[in-house]
Phi, psi and omega in degrees: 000320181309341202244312165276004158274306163335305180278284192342334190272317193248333167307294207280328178312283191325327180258344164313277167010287171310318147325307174285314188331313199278261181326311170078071204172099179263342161300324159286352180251350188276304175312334173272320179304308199284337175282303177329311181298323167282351175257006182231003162246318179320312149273057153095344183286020163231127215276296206230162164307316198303331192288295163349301181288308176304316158325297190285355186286318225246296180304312153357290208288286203308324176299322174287354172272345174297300192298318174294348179261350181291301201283331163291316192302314172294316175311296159353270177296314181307317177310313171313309215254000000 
């Protein structure tokens, strides 16, 4: 239990994050995180509601750190060009 709540806590941030970075899409990188999430309890690998309620917690976060790398990343280039 101890080991899935860990990665529950920092997986799902870490691959929104990672997503938009690859895609440049926090709507398509919030959608992949969620299927991978839907696809590790669909074969069994989520215990309790807490890892669930702890999952959507963690994609929260990671989607608002997305949106803070997004919205720098467009200052960024607007300032460039």
């Amino acid at each position: 239990m101890g080991t899935k709540l860990l990665l529950a806590i920092f997986a799902p941030a870490l691959l929104v994050v990672l997503f938009t970075r690859v895609t440049y899409s926090r709507f398509i990188a919030m959608l992949l995180t969620i299927a991978l999430i839907a696809a590790s309890s669909y074969k069994g690998y989520v215990g309790s509601w807490l890892i669930i309620i702890v999952d959507a917690a963690s994609l929260t976060l990671g989607l608002w750190f997305a949106n803070r790398y997004m919205k720098q990343n467009n200052e960024k280039m607007r300032g460039v060009s």
